[in-house]
OpenMM code with the backbone's topology and positions (N, CA, C; nanometers):
from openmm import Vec3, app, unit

residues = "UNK UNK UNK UNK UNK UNK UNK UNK UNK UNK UNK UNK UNK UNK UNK UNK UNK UNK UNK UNK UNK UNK UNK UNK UNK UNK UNK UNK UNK UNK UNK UNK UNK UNK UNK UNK UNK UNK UNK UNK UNK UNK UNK UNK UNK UNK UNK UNK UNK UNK UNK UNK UNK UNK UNK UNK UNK UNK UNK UNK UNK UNK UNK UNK UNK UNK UNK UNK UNK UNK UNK UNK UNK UNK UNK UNK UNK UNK UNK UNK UNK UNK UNK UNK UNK UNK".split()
positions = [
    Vec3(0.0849, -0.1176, 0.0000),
    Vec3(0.0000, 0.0000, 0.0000),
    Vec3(0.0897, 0.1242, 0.0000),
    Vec3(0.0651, 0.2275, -0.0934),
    Vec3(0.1053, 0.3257, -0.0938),
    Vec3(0.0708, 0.4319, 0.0320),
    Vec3(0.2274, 0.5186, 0.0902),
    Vec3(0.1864, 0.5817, 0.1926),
    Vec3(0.0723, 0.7117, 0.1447),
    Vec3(0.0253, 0.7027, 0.0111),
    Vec3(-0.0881, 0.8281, -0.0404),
    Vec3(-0.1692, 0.7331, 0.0294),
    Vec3(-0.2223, 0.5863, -0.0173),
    Vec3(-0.3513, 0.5128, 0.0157),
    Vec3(-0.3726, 0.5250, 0.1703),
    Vec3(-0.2121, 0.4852, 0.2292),
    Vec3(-0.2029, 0.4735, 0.4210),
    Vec3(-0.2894, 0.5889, 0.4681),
    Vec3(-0.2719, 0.7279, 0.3373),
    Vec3(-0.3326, 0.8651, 0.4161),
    Vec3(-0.4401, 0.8629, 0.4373),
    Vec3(-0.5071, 0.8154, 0.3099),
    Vec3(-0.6479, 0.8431, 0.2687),
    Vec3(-0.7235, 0.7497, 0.3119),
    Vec3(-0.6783, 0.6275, 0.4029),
    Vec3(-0.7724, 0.5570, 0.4171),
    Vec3(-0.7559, 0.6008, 0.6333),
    Vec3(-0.6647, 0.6759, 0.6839),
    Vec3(-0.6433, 0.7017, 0.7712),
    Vec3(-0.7348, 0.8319, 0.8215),
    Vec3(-0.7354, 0.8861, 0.7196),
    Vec3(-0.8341, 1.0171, 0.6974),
    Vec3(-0.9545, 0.9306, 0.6892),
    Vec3(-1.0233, 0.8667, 0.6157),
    Vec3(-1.1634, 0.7950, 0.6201),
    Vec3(-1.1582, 0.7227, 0.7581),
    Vec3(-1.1049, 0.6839, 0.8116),
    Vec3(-1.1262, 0.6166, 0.9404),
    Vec3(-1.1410, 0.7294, 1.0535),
    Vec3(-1.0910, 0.8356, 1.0469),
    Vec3(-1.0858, 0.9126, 1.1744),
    Vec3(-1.2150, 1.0060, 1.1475),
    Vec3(-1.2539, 1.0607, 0.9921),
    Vec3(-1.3547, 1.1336, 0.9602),
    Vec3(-1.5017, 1.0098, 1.0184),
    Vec3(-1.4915, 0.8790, 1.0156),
    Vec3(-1.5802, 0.7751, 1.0438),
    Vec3(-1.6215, 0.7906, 1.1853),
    Vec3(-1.5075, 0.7855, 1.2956),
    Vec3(-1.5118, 0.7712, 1.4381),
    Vec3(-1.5707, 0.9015, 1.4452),
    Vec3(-1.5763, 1.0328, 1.3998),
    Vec3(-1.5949, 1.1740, 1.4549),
    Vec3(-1.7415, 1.1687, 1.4240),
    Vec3(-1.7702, 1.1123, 1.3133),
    Vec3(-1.9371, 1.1385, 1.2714),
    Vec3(-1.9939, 1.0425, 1.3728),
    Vec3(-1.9546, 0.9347, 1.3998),
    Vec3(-2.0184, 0.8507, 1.4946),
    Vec3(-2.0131, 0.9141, 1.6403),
    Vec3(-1.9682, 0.9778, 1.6593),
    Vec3(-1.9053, 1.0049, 1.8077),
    Vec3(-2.0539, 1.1317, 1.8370),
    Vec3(-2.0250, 1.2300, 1.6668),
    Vec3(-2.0862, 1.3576, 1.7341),
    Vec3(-2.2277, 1.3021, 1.7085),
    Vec3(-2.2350, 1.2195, 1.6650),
    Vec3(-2.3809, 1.2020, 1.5946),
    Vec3(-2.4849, 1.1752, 1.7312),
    Vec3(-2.6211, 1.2151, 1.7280),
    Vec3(-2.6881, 1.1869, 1.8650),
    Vec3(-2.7773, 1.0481, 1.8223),
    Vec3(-2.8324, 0.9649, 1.8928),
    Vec3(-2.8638, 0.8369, 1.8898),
    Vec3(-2.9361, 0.7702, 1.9267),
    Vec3(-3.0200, 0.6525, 1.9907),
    Vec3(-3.0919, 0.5896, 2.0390),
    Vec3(-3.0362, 0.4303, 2.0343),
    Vec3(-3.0734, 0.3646, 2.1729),
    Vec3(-3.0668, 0.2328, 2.1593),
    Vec3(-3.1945, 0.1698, 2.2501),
    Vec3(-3.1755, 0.0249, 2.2827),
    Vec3(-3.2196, -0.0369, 2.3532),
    Vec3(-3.1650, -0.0832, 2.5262),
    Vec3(-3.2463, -0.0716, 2.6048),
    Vec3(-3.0946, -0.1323, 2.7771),
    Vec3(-3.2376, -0.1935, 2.8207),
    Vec3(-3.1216, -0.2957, 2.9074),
    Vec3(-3.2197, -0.3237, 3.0280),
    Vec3(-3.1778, -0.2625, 3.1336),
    Vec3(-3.2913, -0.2771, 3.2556),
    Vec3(-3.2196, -0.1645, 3.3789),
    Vec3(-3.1192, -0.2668, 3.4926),
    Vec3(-3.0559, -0.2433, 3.5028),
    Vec3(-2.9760, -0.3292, 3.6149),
    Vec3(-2.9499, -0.2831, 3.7360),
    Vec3(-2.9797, -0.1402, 3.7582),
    Vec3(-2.9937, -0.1328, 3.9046),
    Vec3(-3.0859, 0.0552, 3.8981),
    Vec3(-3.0878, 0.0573, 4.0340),
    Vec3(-3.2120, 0.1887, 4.0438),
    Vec3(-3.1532, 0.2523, 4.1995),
    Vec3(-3.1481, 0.4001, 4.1439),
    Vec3(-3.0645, 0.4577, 4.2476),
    Vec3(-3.1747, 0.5749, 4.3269),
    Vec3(-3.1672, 0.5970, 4.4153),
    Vec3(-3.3075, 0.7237, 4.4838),
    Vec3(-3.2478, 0.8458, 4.4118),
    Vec3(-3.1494, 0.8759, 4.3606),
    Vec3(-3.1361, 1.0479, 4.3229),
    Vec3(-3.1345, 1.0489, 4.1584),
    Vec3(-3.2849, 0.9017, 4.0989),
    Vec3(-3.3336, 0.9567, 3.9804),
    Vec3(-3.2051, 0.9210, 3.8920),
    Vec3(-3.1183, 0.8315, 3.8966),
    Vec3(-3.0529, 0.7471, 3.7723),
    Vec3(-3.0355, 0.6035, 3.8352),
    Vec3(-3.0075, 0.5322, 3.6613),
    Vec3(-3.0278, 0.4008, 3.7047),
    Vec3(-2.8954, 0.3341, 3.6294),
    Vec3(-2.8411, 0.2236, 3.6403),
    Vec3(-2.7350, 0.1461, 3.5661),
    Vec3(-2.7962, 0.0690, 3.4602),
    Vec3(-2.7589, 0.0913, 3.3438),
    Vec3(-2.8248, 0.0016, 3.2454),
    Vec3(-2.7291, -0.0742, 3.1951),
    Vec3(-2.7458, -0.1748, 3.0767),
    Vec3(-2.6988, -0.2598, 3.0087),
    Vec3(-2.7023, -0.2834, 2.8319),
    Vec3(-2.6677, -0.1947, 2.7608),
    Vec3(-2.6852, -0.2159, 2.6266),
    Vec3(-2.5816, -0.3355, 2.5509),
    Vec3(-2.6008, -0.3003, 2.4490),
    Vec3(-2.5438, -0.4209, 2.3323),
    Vec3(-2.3821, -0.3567, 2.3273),
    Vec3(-2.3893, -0.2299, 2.3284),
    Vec3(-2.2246, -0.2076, 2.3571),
    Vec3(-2.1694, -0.1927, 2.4961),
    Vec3(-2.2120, -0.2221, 2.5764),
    Vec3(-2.1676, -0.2775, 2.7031),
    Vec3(-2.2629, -0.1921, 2.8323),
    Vec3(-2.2182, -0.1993, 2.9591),
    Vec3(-2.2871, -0.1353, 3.1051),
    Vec3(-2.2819, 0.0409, 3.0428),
    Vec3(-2.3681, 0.0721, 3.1315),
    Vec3(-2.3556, 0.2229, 3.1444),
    Vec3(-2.3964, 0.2495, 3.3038),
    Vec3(-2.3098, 0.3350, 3.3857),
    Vec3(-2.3507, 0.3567, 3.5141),
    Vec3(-2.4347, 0.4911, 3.5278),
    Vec3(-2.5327, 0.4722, 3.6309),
    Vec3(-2.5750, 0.6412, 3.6627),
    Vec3(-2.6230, 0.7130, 3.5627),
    Vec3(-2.7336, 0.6426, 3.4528),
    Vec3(-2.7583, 0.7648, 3.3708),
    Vec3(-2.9271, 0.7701, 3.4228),
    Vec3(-2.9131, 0.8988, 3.3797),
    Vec3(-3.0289, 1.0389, 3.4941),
    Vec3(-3.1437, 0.9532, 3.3703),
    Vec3(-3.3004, 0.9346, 3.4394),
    Vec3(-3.4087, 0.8905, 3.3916),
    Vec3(-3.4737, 1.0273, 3.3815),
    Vec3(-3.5978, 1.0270, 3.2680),
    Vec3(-3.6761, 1.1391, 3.2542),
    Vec3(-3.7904, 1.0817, 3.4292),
    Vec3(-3.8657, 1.2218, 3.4596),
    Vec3(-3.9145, 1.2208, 3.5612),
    Vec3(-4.0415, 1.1462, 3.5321),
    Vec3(-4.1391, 1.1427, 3.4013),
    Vec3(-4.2109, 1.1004, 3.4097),
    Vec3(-4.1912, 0.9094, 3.3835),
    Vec3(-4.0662, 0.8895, 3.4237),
    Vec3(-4.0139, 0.7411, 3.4206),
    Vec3(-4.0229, 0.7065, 3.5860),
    Vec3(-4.1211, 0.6927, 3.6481),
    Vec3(-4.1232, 0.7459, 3.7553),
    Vec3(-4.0946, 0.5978, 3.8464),
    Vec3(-4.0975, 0.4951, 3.8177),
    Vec3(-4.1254, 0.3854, 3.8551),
    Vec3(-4.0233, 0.2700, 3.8439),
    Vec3(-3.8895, 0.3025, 3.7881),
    Vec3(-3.8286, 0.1978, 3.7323),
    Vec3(-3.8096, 0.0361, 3.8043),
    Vec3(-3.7511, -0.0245, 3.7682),
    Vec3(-3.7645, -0.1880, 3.7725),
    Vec3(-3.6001, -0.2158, 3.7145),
    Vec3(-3.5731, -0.2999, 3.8260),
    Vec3(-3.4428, -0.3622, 3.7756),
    Vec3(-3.5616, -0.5107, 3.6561),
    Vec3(-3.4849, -0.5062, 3.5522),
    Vec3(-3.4878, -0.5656, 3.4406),
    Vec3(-3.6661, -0.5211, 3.3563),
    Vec3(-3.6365, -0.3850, 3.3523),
    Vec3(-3.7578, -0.2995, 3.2344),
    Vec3(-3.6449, -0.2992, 3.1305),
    Vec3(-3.6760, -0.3295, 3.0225),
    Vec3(-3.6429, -0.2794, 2.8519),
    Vec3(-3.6572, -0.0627, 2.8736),
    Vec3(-3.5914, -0.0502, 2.8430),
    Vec3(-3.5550, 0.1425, 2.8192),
    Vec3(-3.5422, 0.1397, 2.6792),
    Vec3(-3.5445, 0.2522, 2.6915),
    Vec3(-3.5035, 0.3574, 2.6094),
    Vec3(-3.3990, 0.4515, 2.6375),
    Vec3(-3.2800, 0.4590, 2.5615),
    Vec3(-3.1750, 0.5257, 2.5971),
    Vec3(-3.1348, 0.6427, 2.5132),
    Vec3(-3.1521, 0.7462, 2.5101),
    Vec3(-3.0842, 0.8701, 2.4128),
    Vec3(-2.9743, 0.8909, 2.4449),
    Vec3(-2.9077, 0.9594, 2.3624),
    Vec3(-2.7594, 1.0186, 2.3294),
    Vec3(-2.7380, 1.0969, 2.2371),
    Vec3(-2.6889, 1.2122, 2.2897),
    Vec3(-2.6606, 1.3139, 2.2334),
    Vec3(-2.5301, 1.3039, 2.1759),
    Vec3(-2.4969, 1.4405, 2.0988),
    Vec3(-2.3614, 1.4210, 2.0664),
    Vec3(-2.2320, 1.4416, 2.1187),
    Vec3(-2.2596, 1.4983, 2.2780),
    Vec3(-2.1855, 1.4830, 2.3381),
    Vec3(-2.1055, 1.3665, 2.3904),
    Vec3(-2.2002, 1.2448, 2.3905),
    Vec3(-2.1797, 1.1415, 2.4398),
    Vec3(-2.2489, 1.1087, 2.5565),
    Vec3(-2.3370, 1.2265, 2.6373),
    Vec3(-2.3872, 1.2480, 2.7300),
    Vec3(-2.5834, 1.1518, 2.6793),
    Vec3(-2.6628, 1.1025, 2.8097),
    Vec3(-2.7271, 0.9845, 2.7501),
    Vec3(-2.8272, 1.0040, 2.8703),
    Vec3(-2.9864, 1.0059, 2.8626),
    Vec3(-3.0498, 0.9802, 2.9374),
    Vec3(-3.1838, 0.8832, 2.9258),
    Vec3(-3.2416, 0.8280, 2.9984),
    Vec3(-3.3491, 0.7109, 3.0046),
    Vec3(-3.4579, 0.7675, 2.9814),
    Vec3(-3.5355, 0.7765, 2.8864),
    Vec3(-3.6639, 0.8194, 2.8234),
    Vec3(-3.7413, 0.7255, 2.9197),
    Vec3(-3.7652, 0.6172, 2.9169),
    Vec3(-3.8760, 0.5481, 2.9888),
    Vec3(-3.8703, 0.3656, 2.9708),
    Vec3(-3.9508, 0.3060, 3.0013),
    Vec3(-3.9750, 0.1606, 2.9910),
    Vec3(-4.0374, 0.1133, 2.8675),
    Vec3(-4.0196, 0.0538, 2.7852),
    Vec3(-4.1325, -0.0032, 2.6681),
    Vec3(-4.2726, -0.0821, 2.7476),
    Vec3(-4.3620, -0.0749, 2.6747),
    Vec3(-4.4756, -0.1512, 2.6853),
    Vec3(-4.4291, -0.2785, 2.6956),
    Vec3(-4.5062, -0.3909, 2.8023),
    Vec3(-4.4657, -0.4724, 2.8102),
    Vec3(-4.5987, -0.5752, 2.7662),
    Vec3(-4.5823, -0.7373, 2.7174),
    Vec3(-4.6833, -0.7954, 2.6728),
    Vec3(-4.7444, -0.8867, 2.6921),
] * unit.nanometer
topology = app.Topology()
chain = topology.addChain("A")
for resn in residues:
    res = topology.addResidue(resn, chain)
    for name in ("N", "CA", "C"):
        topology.addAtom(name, app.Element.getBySymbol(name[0]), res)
């Protein structure tokens, strides 16, 4: 590989990580633990997350409810609520 290709494919990889990083997001968690000052520990597909702050009208949580998780582009992430369950 040419050190032009080494550039350009070094440049596509770092321009890749930045759009992913700033980009804001949504996933799926389960809850794994529930704290009194209104955050809880969840569990997504890319690994634990500790302490992220729940919306207020999530008023009720449950160790093992399905969430909803946002993310901004900060990287910063809070718990919208529980899915319907069936």
């Amino acid at each position: 590989m040419t050190p032009r290709q080494q550039l350009a494919e070094a440049v596509q990889r770092a321009a890749s990580r930045t759009v992913t990083q700033e980009s804001a997001s949504w996933c799926l968690a389960s809850v794994t633990a529930v704290y009194t000052d209104g955050t809880v520990d969840v569990s997504t597909a890319l690994g634990p997350i500790a302490r992220v702050r729940r919306l207020k009208a999530y008023s009720s949580p449950a160790v093992g409810d399905r969430v909803k998780v946002d993310f901004n582009a900060d990287g910063n992430c809070i718990v919208v609520g529980a899915l319907a369950t069936s």
